[in-house]
GURO-215327 format. One record per atom (N, C-alpha, C): z, x, y. Coordinates in steps of 0.1 Angstrom, whole numbers, plus 5000, padded with zeros to 4 digits. Each point is the difference from the previous one (the first is absolute). Layout:
residues N
ZXY/...
END
This chain:
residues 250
507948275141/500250064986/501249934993/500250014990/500849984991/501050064992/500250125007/501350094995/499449964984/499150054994/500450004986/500750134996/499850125005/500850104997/501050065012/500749915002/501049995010/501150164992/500350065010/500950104995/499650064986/499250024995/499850024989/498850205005/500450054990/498750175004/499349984992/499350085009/498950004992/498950145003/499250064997/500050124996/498549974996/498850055007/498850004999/499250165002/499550064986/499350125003/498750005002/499950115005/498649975008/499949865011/501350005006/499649965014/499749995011/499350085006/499950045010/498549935003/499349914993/498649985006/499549934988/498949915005/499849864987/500849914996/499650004986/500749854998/501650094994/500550085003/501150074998/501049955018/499050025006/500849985014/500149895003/498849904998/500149835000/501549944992/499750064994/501349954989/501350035001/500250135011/501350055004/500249925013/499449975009/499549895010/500649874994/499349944993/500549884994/501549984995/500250104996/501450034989/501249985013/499550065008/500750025014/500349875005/499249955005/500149885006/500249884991/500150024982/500949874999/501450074995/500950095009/500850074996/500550124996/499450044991/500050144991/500650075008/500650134996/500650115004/499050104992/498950045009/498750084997/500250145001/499750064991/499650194999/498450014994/499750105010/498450024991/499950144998/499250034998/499850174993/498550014999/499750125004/498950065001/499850135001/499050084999/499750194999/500250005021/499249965008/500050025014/501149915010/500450115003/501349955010/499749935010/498950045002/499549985017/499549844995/499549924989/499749914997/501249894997/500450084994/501549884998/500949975011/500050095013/500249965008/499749925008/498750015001/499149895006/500049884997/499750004984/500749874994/501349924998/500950075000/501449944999/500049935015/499550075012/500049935015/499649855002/498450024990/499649884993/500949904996/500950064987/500449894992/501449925010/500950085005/501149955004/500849944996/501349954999/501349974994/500350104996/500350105009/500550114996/499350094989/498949974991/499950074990/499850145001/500050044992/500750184997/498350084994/499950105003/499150084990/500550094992/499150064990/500950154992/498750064997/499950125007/498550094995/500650034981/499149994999/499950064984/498549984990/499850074991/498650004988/500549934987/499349894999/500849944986/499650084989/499450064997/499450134993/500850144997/500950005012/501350084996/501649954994/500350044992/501349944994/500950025011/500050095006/501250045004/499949915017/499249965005/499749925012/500949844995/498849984991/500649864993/501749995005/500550074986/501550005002/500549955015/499650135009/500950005012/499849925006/498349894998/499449865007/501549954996/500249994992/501049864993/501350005006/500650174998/501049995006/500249985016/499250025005/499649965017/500649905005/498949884989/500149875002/501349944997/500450034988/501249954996/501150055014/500250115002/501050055006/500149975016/498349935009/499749965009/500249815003/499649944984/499749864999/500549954992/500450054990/500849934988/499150034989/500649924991/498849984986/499349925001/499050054988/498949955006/499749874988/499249895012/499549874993/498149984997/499650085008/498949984996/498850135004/499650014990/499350184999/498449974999/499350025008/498249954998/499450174999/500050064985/499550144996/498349985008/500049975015/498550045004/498850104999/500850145001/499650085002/499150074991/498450025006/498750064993/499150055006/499350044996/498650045003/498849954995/499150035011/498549964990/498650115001/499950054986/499150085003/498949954990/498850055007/498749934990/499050135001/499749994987/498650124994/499249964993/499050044993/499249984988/501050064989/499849964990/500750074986/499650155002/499050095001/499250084997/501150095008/499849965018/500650085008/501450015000/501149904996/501549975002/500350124996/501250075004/500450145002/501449944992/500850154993/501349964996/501049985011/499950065010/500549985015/499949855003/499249985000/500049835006/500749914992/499850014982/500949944989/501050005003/500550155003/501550034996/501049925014/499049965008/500449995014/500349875001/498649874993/500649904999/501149984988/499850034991/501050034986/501450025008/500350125006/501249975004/500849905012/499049965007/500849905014/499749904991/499049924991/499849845001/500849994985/499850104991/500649964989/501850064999/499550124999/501850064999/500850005014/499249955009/500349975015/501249864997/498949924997/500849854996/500950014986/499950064993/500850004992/501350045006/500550135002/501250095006/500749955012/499049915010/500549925007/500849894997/500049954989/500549864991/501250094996/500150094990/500950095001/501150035003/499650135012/500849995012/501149915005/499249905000/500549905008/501249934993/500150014986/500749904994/501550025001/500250135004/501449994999/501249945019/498649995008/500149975010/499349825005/500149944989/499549875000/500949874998/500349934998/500949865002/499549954987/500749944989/499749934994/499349865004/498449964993/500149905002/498650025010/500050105006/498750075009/498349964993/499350025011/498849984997/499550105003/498750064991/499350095002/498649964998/499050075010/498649955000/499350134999/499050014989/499350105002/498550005005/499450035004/498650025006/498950054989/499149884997/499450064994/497949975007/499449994989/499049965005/498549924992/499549915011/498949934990/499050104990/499850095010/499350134983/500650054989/500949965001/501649994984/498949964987/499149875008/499949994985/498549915004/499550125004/498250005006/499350124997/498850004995/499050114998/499550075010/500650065017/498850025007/499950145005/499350045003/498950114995/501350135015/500350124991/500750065011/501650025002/500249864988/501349955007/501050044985/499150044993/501050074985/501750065003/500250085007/501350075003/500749925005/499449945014/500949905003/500549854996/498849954992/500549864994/500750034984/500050134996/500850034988/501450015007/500250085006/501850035011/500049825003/499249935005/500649845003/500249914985/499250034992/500549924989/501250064996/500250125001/501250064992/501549935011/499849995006/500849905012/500249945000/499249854993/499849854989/500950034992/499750134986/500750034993/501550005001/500750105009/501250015004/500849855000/499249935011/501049885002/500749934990/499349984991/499949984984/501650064994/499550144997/501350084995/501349975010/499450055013/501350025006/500949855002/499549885000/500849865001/500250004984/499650044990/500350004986/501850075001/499750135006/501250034999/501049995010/499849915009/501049985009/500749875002/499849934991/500249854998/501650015000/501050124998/501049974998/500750005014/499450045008/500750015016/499149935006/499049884997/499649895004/498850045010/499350115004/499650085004/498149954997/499249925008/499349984996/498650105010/499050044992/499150115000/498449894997/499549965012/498649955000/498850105011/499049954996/499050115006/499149895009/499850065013/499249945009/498350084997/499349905000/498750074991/498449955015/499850085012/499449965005/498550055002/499049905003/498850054996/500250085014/498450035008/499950055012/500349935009/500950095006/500449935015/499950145011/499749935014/500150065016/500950114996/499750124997/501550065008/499250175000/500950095006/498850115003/500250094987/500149934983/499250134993/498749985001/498949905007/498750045001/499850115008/500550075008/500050075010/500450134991/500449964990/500450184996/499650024989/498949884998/498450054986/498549985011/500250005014/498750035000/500450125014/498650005008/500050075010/500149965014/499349885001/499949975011/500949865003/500149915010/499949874998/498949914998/498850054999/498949914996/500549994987/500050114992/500150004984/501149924999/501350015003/500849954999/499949804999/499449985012/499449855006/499149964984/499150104998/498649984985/500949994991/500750084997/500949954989/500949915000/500449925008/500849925001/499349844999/499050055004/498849875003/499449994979/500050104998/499349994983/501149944998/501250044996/501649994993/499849785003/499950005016/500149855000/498949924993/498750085002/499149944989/499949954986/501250084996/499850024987/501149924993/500949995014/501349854994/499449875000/500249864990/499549915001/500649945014/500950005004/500449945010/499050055014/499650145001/499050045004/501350045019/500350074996/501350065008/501150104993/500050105007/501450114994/501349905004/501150084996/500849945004/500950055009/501349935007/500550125012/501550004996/500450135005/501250054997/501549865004/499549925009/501049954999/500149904983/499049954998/499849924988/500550064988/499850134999/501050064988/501250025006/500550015014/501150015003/501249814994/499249914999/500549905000/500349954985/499150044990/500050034988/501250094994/500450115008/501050094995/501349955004/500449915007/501249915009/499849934991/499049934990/500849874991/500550134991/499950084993/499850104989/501250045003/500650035014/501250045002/501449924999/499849875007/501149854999/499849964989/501149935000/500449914992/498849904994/499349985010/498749924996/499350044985/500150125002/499550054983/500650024992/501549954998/501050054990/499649944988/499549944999/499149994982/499050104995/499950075009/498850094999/500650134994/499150084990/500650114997/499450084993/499050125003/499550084992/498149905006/500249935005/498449935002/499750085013/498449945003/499350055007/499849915006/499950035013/499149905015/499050055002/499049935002/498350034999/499749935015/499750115009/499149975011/499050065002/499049944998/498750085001/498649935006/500349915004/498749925002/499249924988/500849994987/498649964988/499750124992/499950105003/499450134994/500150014990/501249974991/500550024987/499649904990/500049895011/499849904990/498749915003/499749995011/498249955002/498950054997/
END
């Protein structure tokens, strides 16, 4: 490895599993001083054993204000300030229009939209000038497909943010880009279907349906969010990284 984030924190929600955990892994081993955060304890434990270099967990709901906060102050008071913040943390729920419940709205509306917003937030008074922040967004941001209304509105609104939030943070050098990735391996197939057959069928259509004719895997967006984080991208600000296989653009 390359020490690109040698000593530097870093602070990934929703990590405990996917390209949230690949990427705290990664972060780890070229350096980072890693915290992740998640709703299940018993998972972040598992995972932090995973990641190693010491990294830290902090149970919390990015959906609650009052969690947020105390995430921040944790870290800060465990690790220092913070250099680099990847707002991961989401959900994925799929319906027909007809059936989607206000329950389910209100559910992704609060983790993926006011989730990632409050987390940016939060964080800022516990951050390093000069820091990088990545937000998680997704290739249905700015795709028609059938089901996916609640959730690909909460990911564009995520696009959106990056935008404002590097608009206004230009004076503490503070740059805000969004990692944008189509489908990739990681188990939300397992928690939109029933079985692992379904799980396997859907994964098998999803690769069908990329020109490259393959999903993609959690480490690959993990390696995309490491340039987004270094120095490597310090020109970069308020843009988007597009991993998807083609989708968007084939």
């Amino acid at each position: 490895m390359s020490d690109k984030l040698k000593n530097k924190v870093a602070v990934i929600t929703g990590g405990s599993s996917g390209i949230g955990l690949a990427t705290a892994k990664l972060f780890a081993a070229e350096g980072a001083k890693v915290a992740i955060t998640g709703r299940n304890k018993d998972n972040l434990k598992k995972a932090v054993d995973s990641i190693g270099n010491q990294a830290i967990s902090i149970t919390g709901d990015v959906s609650n204000l009052a969690n947020l906060a105390a995430i921040f102050q944790q870290v800060e008071a465990q690790l220092g300030k913070i250099d680099v913040l990847v707002a991961n943390a989401a959900i994925y729920a799929l319906a027909p229009l007809a059936d989607f419940t206000e329950e389910m709205f209100d559910k992704i509306s609060d983790i993926n939209f006011k989730g990632t917003f409050f987390t940016v937030q939060k964080a800022l008074p516990h951050m390093n000038n000069g820091a990088s922040v990545i937000l998680t967004s997704s290739v249905v941001a700015e795709k028609g497909v059938p089901q996916h209304a609640a959730y690909a509105a909460s990911k564009a609104a995520v696009r959106s943010l990056a935008r404002s939030f590097s608009a206004e943070l230009l004076d503490r050098s503070i740059r805000v880009n969004v990692l944008t990735p189509g489908p990739a391996d990681t188990p939300v197939f397992d928690s939109v279907t029933n079985t692992p057959e379904e799980a396997a069928a859907v994964k098998a259509g999803m690769a069908a349906f990329a020109p490259v004719k393959r999903i993609g895997t959690p480490e690959e967006m993990a390696a995309a969010s490491l340039f987004l984080a270094s120095a490597d991208s310090a020109f970069m600000a308020g843009a988007e990284l597009l991993l998807d296989g083609g989708i968007r653009s084939l």
